[in-house]
TORDOLUM-290231 format. One line per 5 residues: number of its first residue (from 1); their letters; for each residue x, y, z of N, C-alpha, C, O. Coordinates in nm, 3 decimals. Atoms other than C-alpha are relative to their C-alpha. Example, Ala and Ser with C-alpha at 12.3 -4.5 7.8 and 13.67 -1.06 7.14 Angstrom:
2
1 = as = 0.089/-0.119/0.000/1.230/-0.450/0.780/0.090/0.120/0.000/0.194/0.118/0.066 | -0.082/-0.119/-0.006/1.367/-0.106/0.714/-0.077/0.109/0.073/-0.026/0.220/0.090
//
This chain:
107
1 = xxxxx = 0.101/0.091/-0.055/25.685/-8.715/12.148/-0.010/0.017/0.152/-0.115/-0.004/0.212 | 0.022/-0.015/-0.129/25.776/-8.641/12.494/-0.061/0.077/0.073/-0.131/0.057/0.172 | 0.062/-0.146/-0.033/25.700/-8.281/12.518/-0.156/-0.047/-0.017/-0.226/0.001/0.072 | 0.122/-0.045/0.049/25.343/-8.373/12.352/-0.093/-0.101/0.156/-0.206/-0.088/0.204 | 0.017/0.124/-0.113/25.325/-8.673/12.647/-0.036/0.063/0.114/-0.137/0.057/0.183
6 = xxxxx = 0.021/-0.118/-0.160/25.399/-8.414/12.930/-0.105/0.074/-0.031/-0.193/0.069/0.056 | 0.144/-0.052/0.057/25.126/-8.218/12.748/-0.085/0.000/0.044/-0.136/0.077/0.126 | 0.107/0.133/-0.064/24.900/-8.439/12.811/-0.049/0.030/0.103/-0.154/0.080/0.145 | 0.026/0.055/-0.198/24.963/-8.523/13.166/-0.041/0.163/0.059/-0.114/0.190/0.154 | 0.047/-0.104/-0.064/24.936/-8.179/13.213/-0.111/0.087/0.006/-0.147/0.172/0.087
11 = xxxxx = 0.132/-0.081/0.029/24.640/-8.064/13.065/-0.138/-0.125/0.072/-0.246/-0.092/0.121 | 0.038/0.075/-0.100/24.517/-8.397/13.220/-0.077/0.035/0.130/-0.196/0.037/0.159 | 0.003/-0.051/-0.076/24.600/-8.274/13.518/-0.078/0.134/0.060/-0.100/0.142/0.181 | 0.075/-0.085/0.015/24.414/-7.964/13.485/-0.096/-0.039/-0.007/-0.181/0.029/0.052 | 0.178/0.091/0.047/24.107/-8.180/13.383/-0.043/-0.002/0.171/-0.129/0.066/0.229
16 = xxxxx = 0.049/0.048/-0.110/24.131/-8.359/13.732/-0.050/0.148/0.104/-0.160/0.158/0.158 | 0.013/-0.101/-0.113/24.172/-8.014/13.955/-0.151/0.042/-0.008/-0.231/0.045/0.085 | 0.107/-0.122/0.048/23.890/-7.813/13.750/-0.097/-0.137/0.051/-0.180/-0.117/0.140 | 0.142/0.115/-0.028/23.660/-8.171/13.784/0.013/0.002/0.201/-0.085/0.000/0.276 | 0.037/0.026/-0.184/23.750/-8.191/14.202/-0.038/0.175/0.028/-0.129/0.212/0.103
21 = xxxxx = 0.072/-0.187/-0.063/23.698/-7.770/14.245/-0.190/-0.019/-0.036/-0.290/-0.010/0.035 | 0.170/0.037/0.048/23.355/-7.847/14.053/-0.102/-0.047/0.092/-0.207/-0.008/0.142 | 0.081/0.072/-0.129/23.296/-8.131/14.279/-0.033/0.053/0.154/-0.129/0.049/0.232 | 0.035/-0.149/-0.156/23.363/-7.879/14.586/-0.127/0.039/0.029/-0.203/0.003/0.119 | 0.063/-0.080/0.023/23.154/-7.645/14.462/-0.173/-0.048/0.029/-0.262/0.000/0.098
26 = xxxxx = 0.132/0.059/-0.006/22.861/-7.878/14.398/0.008/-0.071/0.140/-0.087/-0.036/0.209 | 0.061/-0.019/-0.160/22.879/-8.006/14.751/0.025/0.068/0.102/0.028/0.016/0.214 | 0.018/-0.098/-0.110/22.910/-7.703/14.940/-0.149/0.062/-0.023/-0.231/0.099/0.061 | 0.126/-0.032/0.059/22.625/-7.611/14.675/-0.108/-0.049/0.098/-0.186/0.023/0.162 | 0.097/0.055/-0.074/22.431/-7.895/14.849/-0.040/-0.002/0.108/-0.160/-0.004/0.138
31 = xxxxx = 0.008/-0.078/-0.127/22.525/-7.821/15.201/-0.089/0.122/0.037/-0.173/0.122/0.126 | 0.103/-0.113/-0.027/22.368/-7.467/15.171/-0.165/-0.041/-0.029/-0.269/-0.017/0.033 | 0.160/0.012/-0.003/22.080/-7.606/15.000/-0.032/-0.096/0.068/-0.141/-0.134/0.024 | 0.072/0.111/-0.106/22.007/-7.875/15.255/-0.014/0.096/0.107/-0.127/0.087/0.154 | 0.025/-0.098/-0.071/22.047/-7.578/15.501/-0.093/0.087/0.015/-0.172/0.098/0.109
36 = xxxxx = 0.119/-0.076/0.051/21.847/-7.328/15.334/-0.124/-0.059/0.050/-0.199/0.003/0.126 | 0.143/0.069/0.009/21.550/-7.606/15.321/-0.030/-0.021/0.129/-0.147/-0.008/0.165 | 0.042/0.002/-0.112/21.604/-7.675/15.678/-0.016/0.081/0.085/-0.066/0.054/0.194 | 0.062/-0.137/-0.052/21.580/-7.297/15.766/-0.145/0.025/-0.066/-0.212/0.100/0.004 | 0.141/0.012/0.095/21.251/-7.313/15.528/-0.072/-0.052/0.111/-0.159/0.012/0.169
41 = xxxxx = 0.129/0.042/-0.048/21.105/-7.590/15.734/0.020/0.027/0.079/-0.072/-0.032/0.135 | 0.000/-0.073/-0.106/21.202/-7.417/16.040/-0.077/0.125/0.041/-0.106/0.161/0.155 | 0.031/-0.109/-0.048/21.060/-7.112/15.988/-0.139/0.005/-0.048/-0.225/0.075/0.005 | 0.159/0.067/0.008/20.743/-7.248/15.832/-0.090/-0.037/0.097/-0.208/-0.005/0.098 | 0.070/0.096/-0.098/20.680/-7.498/16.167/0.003/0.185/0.111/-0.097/0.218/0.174
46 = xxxxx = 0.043/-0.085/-0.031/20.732/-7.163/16.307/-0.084/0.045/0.000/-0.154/0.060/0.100 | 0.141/-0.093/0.036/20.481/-6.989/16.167/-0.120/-0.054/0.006/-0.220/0.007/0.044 | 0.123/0.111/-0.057/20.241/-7.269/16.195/-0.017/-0.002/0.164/-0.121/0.022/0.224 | -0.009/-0.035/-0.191/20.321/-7.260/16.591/-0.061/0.133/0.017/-0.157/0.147/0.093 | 0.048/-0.169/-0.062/20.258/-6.866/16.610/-0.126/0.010/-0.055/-0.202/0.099/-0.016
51 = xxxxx = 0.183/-0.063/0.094/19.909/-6.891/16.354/-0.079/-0.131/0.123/-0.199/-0.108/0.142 | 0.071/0.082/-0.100/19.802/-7.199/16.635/-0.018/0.069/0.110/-0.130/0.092/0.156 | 0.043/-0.062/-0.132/19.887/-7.018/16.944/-0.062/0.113/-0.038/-0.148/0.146/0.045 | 0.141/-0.128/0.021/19.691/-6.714/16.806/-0.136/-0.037/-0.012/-0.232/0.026/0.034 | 0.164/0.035/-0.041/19.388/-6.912/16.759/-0.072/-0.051/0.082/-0.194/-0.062/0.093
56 = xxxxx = 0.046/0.058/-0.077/19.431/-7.081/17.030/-0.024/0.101/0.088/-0.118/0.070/0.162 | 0.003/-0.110/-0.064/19.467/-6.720/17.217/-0.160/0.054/0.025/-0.237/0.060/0.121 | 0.165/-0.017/-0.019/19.136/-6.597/17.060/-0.114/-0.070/0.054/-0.220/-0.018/0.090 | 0.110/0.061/-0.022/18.956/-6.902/17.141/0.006/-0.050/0.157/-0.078/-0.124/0.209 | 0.005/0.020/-0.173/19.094/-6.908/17.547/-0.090/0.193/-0.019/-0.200/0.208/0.033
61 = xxxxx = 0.051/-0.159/0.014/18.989/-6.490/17.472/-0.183/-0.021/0.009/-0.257/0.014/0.101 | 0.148/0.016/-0.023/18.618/-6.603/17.364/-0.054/-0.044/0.106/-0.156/0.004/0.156 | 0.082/0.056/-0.084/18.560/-6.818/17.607/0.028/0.070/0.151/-0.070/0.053/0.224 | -0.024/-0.115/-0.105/18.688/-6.583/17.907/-0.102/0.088/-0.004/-0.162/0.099/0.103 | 0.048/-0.068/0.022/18.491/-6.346/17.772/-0.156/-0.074/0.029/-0.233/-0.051/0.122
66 = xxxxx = 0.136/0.083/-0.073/18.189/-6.578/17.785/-0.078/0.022/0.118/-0.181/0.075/0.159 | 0.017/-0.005/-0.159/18.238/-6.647/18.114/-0.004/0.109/0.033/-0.093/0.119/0.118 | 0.023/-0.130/-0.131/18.271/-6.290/18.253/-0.172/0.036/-0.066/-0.239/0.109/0.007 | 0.114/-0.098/0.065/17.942/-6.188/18.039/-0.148/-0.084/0.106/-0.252/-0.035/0.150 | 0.092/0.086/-0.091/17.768/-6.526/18.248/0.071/0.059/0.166/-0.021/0.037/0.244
71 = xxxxx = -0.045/-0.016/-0.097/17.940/-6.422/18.548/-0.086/0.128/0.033/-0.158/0.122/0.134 | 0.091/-0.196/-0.022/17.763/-5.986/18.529/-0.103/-0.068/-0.003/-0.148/-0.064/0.111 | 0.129/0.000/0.007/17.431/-6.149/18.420/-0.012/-0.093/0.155/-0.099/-0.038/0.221 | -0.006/0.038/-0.143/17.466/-6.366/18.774/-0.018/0.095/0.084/-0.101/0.111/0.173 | -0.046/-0.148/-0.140/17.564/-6.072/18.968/-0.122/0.121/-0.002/-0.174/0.190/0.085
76 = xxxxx = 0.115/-0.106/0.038/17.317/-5.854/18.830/-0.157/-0.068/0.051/-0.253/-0.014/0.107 | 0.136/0.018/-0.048/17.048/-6.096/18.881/-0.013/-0.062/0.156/-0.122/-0.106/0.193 | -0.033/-0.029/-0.107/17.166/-6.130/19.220/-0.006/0.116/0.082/-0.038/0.127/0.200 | 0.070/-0.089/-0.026/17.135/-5.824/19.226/-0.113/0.080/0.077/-0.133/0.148/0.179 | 0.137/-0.008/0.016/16.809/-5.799/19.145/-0.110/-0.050/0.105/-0.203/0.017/0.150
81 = xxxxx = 0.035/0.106/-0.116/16.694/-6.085/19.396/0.013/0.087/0.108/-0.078/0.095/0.191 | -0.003/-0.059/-0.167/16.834/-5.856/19.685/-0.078/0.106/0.020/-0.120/0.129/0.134 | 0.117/-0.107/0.020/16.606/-5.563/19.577/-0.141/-0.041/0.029/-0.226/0.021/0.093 | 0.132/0.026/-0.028/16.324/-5.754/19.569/-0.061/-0.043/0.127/-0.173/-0.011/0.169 | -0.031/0.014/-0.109/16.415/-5.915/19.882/-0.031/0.115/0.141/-0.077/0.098/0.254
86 = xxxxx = 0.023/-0.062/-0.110/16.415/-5.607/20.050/-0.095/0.080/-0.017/-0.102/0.187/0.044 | 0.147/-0.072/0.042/16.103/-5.488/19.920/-0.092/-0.067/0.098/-0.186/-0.025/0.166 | 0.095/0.129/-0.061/15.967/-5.791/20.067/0.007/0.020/0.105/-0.102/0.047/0.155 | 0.006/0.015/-0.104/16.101/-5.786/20.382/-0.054/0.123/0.060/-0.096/0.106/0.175 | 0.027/-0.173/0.012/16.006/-5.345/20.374/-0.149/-0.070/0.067/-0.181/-0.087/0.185
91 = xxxxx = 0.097/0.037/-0.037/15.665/-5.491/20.310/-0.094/-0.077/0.084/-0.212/-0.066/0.120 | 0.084/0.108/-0.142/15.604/-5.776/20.556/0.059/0.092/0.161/0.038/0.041/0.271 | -0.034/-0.089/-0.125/15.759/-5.479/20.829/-0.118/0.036/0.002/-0.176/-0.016/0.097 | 0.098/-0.106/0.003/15.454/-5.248/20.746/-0.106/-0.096/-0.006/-0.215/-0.040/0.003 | 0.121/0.069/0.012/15.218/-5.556/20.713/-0.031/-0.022/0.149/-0.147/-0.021/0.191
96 = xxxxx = 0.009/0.059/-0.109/15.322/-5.662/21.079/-0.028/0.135/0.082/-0.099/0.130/0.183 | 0.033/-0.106/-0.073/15.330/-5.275/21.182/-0.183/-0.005/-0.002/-0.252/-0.020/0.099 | 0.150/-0.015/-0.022/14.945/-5.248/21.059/-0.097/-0.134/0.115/-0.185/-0.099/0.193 | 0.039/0.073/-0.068/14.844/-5.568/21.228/0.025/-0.002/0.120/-0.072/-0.033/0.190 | 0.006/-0.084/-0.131/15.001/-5.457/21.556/-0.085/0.104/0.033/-0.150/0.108/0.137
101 = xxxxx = 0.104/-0.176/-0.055/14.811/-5.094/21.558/-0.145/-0.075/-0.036/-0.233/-0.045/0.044 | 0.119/0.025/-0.035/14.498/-5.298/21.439/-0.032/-0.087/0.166/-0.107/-0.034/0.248 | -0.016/0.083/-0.131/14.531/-5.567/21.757/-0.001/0.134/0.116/-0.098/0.129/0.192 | -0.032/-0.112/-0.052/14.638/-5.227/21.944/-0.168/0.072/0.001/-0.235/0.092/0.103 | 0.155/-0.045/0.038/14.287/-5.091/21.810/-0.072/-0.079/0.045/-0.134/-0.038/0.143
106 = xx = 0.151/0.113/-0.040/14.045/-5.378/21.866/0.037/-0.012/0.125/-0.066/-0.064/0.166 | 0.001/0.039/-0.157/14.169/-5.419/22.270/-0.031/0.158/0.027/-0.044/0.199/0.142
//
């Protein structure tokens, strides 16, 4: 009866170890997977951060771009203005030359 007693306690005993290694197991289990998930949503908010600043990239890109395309058509028609400008001023030279040599003529 004694031997079957110690038995027992010992296979018992075995019960408890194998049930606390188990229990280990399952929360180191949970540790990694609470880890895992919080490398997940880490590298997710990541990737959400890097797909924002890229659109936000293209859309400082467009509007740069904008601006320089309003900035050439300025310059150009600035340009343009100084050409005509000095057409103008070409022409009111040679208007004031003829009106001198006529004045010059009629005395």
């Amino acid at each position: 009866a004694m031997s079957a007693h110690l038995d027992f306690a010992r296979k018992k005993h075995a019960w408890m170890e194998t049930a606390t290694r188990q229990r280990e197991a399952l929360d180191r289990y949970d540790e990694v997977k609470k880890q895992t998930t919080a490398e997940r949503t880490y590298i997710a908010d990541e990737r959400w951060y890097l797909l924002y600043e890229k659109i936000e990239y293209r859309v400082k890109k467009h509007i740069l771009e904008q601006r320089m395309q309003h900035l050439r058509r300025i310059h150009s028609f600035q340009r343009t203005e100084a050409i005509i400008q000095d057409r103008v001023d070409h022409v009111k030279a040679r208007l004031s030359a003829m009106q001198l040599h006529e004045q010059a003529n009629v005395q």
